[in-house]
C-alpha positions as CSV (number, residue, x, y, z in Angstrom):
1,X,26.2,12.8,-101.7
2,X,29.7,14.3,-101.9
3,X,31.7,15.0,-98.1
4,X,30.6,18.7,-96.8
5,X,34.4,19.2,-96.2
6,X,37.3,20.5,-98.5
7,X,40.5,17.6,-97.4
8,X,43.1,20.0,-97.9
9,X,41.2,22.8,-95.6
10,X,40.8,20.2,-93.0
11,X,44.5,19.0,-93.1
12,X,45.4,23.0,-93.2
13,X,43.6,23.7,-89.5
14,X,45.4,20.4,-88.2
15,X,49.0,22.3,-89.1
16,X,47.5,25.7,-87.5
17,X,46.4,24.2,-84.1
18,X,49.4,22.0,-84.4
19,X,51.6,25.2,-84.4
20,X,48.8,27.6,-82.1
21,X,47.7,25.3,-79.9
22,X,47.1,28.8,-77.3
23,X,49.3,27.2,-74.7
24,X,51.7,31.0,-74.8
25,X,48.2,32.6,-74.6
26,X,47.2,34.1,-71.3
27,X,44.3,32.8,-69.1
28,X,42.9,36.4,-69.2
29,X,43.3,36.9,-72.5
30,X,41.7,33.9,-73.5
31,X,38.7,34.2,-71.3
32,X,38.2,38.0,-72.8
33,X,38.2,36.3,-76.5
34,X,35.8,33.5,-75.0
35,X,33.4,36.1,-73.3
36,X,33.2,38.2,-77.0
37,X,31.9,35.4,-78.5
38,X,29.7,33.5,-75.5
39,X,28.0,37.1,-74.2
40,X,25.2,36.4,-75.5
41,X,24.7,32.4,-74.3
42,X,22.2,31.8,-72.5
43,X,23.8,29.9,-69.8
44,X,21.5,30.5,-67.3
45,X,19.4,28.4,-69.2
46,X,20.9,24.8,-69.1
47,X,20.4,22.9,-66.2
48,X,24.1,21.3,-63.9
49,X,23.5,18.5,-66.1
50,X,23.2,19.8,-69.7
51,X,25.1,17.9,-72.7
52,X,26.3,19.8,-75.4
53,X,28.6,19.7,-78.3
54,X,31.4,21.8,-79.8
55,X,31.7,21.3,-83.8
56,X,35.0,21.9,-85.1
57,X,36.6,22.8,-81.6
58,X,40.1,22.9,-83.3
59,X,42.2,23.4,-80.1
60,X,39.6,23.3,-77.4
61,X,39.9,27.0,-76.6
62,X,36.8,27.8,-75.7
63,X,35.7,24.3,-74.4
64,X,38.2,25.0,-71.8
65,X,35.4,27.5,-70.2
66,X,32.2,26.4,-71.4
67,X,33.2,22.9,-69.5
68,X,33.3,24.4,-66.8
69,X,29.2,25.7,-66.8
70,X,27.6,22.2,-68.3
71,X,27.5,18.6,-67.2
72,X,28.9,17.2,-70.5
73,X,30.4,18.7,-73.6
74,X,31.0,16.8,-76.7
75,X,34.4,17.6,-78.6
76,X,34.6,17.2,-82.2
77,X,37.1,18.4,-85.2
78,X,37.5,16.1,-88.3
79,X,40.9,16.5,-88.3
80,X,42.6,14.2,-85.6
81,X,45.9,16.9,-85.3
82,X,43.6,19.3,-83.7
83,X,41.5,16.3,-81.3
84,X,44.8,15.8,-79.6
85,X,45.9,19.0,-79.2
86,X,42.2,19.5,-77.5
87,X,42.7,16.6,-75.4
88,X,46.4,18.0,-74.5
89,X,44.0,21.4,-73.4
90,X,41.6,19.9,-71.7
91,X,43.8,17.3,-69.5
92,X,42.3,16.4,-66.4
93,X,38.5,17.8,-67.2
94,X,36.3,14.2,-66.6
95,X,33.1,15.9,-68.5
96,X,34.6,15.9,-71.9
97,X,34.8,13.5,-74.5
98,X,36.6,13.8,-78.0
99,X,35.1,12.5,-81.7
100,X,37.2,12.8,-84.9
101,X,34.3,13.6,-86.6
102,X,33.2,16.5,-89.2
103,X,29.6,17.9,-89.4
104,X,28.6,14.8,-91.6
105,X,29.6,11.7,-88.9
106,X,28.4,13.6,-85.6
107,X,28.2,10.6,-84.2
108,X,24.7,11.1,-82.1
109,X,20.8,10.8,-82.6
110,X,19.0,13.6,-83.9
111,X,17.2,15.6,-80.6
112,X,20.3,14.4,-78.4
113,X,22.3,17.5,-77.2
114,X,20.5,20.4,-74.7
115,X,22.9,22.8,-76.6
116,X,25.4,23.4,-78.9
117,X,28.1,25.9,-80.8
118,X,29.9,26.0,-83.7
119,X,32.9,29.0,-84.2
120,X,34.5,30.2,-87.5
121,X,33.7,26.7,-89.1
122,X,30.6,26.7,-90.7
123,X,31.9,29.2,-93.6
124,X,35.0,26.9,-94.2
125,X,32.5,24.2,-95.6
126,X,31.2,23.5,-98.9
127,X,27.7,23.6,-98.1
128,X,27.1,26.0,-94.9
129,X,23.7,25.0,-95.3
130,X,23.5,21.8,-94.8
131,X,25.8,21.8,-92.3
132,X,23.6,24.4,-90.1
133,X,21.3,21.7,-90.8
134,X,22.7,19.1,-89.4
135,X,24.2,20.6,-86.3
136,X,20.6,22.0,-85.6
137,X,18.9,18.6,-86.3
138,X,21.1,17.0,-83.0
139,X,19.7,19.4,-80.5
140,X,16.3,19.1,-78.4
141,X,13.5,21.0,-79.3
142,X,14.2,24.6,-77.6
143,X,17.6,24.2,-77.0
144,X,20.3,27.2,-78.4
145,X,23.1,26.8,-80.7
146,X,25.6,29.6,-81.2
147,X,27.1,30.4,-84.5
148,X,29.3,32.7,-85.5
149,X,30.1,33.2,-89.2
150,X,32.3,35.6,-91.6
151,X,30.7,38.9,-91.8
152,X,30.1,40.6,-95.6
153,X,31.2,43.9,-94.4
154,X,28.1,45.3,-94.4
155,X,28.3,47.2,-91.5
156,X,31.5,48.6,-92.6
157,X,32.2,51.3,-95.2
158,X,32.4,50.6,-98.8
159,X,36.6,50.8,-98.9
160,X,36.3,47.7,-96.1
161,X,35.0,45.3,-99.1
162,X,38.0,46.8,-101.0
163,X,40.5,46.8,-98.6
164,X,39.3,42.6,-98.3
165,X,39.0,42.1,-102.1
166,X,42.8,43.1,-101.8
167,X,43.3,40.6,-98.9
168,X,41.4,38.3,-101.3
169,X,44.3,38.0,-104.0
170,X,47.2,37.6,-101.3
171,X,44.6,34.5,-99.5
172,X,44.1,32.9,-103.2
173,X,47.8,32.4,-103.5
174,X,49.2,32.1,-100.2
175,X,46.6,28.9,-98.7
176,X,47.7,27.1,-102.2
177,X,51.5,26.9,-100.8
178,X,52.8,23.8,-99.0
179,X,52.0,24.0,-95.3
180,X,55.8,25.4,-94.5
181,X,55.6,28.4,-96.3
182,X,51.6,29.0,-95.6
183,X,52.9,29.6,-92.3
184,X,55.8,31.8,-93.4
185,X,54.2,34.1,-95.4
186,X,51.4,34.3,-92.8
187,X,54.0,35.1,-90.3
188,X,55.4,38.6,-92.4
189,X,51.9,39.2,-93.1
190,X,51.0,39.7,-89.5
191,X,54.5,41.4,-88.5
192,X,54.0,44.3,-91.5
193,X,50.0,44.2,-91.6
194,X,48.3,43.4,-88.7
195,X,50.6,44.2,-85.7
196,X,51.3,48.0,-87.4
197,X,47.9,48.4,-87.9
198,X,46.7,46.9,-84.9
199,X,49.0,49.0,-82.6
200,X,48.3,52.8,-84.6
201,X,44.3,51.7,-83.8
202,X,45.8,51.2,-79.9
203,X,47.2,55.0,-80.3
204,X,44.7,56.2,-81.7
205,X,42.1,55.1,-79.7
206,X,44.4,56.2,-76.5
207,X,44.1,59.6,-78.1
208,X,40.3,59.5,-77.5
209,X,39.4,59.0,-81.7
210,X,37.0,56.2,-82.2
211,X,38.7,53.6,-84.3
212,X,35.8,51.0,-84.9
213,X,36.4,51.8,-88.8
214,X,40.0,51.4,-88.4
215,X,41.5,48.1,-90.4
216,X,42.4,45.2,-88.2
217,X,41.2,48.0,-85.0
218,X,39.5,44.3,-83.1
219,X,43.4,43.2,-82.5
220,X,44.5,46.3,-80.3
221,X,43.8,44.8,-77.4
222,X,45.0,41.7,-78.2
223,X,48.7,40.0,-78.3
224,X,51.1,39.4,-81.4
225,X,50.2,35.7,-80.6
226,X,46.2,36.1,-81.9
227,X,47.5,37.8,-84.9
228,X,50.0,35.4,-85.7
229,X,47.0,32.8,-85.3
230,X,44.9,34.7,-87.5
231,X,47.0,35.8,-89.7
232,X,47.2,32.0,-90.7
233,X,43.8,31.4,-90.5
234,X,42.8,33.9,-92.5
235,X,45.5,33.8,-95.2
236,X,46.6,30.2,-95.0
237,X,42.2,28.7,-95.6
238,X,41.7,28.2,-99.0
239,X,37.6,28.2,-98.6
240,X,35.6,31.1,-97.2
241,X,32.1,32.2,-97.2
242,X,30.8,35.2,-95.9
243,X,27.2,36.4,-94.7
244,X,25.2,39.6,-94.4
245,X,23.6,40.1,-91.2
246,X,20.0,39.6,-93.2
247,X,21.3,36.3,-94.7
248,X,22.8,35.1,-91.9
249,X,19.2,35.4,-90.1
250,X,17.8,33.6,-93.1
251,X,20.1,30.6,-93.1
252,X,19.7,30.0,-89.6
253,X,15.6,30.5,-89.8
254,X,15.8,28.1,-92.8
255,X,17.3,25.5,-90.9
256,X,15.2,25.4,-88.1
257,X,16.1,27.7,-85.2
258,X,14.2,30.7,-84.2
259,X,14.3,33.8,-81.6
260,X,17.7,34.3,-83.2
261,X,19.8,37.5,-81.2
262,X,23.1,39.1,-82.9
263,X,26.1,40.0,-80.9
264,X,26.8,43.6,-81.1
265,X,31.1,42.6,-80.3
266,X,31.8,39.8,-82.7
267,X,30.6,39.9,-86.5
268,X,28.6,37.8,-86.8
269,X,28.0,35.6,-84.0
270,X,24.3,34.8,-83.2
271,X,22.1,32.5,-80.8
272,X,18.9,30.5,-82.1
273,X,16.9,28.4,-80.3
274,X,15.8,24.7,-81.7
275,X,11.9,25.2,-83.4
């Protein structure tokens, strides 16, 4: 069976959390990105002692606060780039341990972990599937695993999907160039797209319109830093696969988790529990 992982997409998130490794990000800000995805954890659930994993934790963002709620977590990325700059992240933290692995060589027994999570990486494999699968298949019976994946647009209006078949083109070409000028062009993009665009939602919104339809409206609260981050990993990945809410709830059935709950803040993130 061929490896569930594209090389050059794997070498191309070791240059972005080589280059964002969210050390000129603030502890606030952070936290607020953390707590969009996690709001719907069920940390009250694990016990002091619970041992979980985090698949494709790239810079060790937000292991740096869910290590702080669990008794273990369990680091991995298959690209070793991004392991170090986690461990550079997560210096001094004793509960933590680090695996060059991708979602075929998690290197534990099926039924192992009491949780688990997996953010933005699940739709940058070949098979999302079977990667679900597997990630599900190292957790305890009953335990949760978050996941968030691309959203389809489908709670957007209809000019969203063309608005992103645009973006679409511009991604084709620009995560083909070398890893220099992936990062240039991502650079201008989010200078004249996303921090224009970004900032007239800010006004707009400060004006008392409601701007949830507004393109790019989630980065108005945020810093040039996250769009400069996501500018690059958005236009500088060349593999992406994106889910309807309604086949997003399928996948995750079909692999084995159950009393699935959506986030209403981040699209889509959602929490199943291990049948």
């Amino acid at each position: 069976m061929p490896e569930n992982k594209i090389v050059e997409v794997v070498e191309g998130f070791g240059d972005e959390w080589s280059r964002f490794d969210q050390s000129a990000l603030s502890v606030n800000e952070l936290e607020s990105m953390f707590e969009n995805y996690f709001n719907i954890f069920p940390w009250e659930k694990l016990t002091a002692d619970a041992i979980g994993f985090d698949l494709g934790c790239g810079s060790g963002r937000w292991a740096k606060f869910a290590v702080r709620r669990v008794g273990r977590l369990v680091l991995m990325d298959p690209i070793w780039r991004a392991v170090e700059v986690a461990k550079r992240s997560l210096q001094g933290q004793t509960n933590c341990e680090f695996h060059v692995a991708g979602v075929d060589e998690i290197p534990f027994p099926d039924e192992h972990f009491d949780f688990g999570y997996s953010l933005g990486v699940l739709h940058h494999i070949p098979d999302t599937e079977n990667g679900l699968r597997k990630c599900v298949s190292k957790l305890k019976k009953g335990s949760p695993f978050l996941v968030y994946l691309y959203y389809a647009f489908d709670n957007r209006p209809f000019w969203f999907r063309w608005i992103w078949k645009l973006s679409e083109m511009i991604r084709r070409v620009v995560s083909r160039l070398p890893h220099g000028l992936r990062y240039v062009f991502s650079q201008i993009l989010a200078l004249f797209l996303y921090l224009p665009l970004a900032r007239t939602a800010f006004l707009l919104e400060k004006a008392g319109l409601n701007v949830e339809s507004f393109p790019l409206a989630q980065y108005r609260h945020n810093s040039f830093y996250v769009m400069r981050n996501d500018s690059l990993d958005r236009f500088g990945t060349r593999l992406e696969q994106r889910y309807t809410k309604s086949e997003m709830k399928a996948l995750m059935e079909k692999c084995g988790l159950q009393n699935i709950t959506f986030s209403t803040t981040s699209f889509w993130t959602a929490v199943g529990y291990r049948k």
